[in-house]
Every structure is written in structure tokens, then in C-alpha cells.
Biotite code that builds the C-alpha atoms (Angstrom):
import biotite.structure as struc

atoms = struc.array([
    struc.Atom([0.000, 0.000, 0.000], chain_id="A", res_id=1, res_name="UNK", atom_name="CA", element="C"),
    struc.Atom([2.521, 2.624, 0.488], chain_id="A", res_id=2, res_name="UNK", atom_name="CA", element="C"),
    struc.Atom([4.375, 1.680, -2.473], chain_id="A", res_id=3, res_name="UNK", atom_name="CA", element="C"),
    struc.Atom([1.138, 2.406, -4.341], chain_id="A", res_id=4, res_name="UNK", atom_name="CA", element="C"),
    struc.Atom([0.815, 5.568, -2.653], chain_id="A", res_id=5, res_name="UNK", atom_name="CA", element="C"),
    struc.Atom([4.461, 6.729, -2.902], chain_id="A", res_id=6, res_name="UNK", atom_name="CA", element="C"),
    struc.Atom([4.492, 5.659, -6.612], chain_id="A", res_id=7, res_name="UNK", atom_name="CA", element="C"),
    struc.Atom([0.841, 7.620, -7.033], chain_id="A", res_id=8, res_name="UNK", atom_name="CA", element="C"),
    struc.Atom([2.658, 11.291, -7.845], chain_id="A", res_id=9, res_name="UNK", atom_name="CA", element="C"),
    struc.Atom([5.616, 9.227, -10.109], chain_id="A", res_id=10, res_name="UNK", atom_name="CA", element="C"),
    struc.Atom([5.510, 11.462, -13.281], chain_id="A", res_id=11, res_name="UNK", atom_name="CA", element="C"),
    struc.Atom([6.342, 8.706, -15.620], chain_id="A", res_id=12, res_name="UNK", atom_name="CA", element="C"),
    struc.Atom([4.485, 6.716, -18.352], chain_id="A", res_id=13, res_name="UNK", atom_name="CA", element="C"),
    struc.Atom([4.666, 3.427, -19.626], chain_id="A", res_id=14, res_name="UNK", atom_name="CA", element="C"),
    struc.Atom([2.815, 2.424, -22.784], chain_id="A", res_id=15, res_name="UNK", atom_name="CA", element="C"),
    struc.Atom([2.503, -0.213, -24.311], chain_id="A", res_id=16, res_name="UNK", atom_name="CA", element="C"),
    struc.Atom([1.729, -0.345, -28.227], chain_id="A", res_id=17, res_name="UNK", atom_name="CA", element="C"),
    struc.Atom([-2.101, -1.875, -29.199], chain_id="A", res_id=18, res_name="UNK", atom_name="CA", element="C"),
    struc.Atom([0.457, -4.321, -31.033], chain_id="A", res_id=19, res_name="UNK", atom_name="CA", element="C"),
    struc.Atom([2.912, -4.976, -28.680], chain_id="A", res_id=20, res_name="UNK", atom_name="CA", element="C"),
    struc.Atom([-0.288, -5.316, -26.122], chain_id="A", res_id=21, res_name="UNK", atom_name="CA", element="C"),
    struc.Atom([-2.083, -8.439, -28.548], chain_id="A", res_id=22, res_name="UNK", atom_name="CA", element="C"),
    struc.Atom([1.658, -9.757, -29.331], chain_id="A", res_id=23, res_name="UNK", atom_name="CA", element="C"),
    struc.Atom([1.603, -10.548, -25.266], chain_id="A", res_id=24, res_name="UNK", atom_name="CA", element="C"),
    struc.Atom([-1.676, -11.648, -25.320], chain_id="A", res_id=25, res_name="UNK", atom_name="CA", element="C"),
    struc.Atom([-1.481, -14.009, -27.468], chain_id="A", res_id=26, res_name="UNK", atom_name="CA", element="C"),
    struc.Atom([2.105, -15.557, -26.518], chain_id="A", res_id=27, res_name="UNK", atom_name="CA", element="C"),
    struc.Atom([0.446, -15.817, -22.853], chain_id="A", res_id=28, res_name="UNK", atom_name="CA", element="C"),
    struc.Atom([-3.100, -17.124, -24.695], chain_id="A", res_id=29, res_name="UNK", atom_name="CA", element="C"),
    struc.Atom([-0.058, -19.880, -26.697], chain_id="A", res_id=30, res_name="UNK", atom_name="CA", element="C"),
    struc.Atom([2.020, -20.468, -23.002], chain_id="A", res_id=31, res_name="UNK", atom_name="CA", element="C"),
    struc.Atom([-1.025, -21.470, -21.200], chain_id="A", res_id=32, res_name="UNK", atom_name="CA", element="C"),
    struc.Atom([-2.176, -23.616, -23.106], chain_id="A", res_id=33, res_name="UNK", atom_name="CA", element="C"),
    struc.Atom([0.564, -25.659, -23.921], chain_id="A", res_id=34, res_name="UNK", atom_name="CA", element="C"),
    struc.Atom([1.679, -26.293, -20.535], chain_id="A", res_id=35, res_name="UNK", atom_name="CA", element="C"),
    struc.Atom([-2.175, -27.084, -20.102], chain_id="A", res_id=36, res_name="UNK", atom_name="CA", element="C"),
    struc.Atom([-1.527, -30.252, -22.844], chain_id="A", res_id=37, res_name="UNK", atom_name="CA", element="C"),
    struc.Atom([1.621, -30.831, -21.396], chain_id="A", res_id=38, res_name="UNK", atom_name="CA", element="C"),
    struc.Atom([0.123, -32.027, -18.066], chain_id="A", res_id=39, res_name="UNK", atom_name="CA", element="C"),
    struc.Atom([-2.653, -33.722, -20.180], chain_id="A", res_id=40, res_name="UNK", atom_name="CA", element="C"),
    struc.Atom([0.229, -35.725, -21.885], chain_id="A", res_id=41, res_name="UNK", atom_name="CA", element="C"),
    struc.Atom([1.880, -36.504, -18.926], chain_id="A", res_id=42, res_name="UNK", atom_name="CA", element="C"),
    struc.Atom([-1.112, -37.973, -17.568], chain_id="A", res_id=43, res_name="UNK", atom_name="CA", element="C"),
    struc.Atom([-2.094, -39.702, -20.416], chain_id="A", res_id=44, res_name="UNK", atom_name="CA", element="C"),
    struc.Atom([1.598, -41.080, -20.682], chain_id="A", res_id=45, res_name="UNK", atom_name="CA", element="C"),
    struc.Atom([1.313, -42.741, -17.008], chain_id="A", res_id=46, res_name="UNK", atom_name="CA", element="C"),
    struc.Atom([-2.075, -43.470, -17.915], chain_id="A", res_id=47, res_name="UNK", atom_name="CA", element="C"),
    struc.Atom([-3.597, -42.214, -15.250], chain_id="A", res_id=48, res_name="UNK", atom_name="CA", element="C"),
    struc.Atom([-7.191, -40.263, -14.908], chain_id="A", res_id=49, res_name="UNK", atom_name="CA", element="C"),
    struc.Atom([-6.623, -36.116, -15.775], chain_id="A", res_id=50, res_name="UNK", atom_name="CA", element="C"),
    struc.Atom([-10.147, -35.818, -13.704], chain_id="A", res_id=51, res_name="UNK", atom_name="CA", element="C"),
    struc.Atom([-9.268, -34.928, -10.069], chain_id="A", res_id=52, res_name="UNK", atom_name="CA", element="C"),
    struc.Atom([-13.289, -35.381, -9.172], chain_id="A", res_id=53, res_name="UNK", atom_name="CA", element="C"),
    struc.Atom([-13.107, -39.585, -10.224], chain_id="A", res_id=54, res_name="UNK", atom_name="CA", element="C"),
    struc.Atom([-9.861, -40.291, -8.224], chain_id="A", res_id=55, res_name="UNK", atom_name="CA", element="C"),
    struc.Atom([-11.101, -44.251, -8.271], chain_id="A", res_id=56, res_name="UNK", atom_name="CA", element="C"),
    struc.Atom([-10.735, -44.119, -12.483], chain_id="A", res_id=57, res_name="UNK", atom_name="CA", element="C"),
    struc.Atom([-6.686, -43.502, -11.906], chain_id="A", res_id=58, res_name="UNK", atom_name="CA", element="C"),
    struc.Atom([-4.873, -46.369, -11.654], chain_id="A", res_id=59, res_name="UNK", atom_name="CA", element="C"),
    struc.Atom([-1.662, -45.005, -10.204], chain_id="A", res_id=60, res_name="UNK", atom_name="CA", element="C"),
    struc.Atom([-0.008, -41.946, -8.641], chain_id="A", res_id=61, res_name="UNK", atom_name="CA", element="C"),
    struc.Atom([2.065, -39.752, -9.872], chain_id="A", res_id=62, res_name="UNK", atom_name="CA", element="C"),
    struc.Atom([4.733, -37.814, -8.299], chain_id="A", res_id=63, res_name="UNK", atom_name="CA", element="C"),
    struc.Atom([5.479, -34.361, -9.447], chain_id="A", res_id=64, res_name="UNK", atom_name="CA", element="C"),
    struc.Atom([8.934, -33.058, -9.835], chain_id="A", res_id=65, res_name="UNK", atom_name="CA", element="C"),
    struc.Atom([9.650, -29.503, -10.125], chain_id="A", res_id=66, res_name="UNK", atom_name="CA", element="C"),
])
């Protein structure tokens, strides 16, 4: 909160082009959904259920790395 405040009477400007601003949107759009199908893949590779509400449908575990 005070960073907000003490940043509130800044006098600078950042702007971002319109295409710059749909270039982002879409790369983020294009990230998310590939890590999306790569957790779908992984499951599918351990075969394994990608539903967390039907945990008796999975027929193993799988541990996640990071």
C-alpha cells in the first residue's frame, strides 16, 4: 500500500503499443495452453485419470517433480 501511494505522484508513463499489447496476449493465450496439454500428456503417458473429481478411475499416482 505505500508503495502504491508513494508511486501515485511518479511522473512517468509506460505504454505499451495496441500491437505490442495483442503480441503478449497471445504468446500468454499460446504459453497457457501448452503447458495445459503438457500435463494432459503426462497424464495420459502414465495413464492415469486427468479428472481430479473420479480419483477411483486412476490407476496409479504420480509424483510431481519440479
Amino acid at each position: 500500500m505505500l508503495g502504491m501511494y508513494l508511486v501515485s505522484d511518479a511522473e512517468f508513463t509506460f505504454e505499451i503499443t495496441r500491437t505490442l499489447n495483442f503480441k503478449l496476449f497471445v504468446l500468454v493465450i499460446l504459453l497457457g495452453v501448452a503447458i495445459a496439454l503438457a500435463g494432459v500428456i503426462s497424464f495420459r503417458k502414465a495413464s492415469t485419470t486427468v479428472n481430479p473429481l473420479k480419483p477411483e478411475t486412476a490407476s496409479s499416482l504420480e509424483r510431481v517433480d519440479l
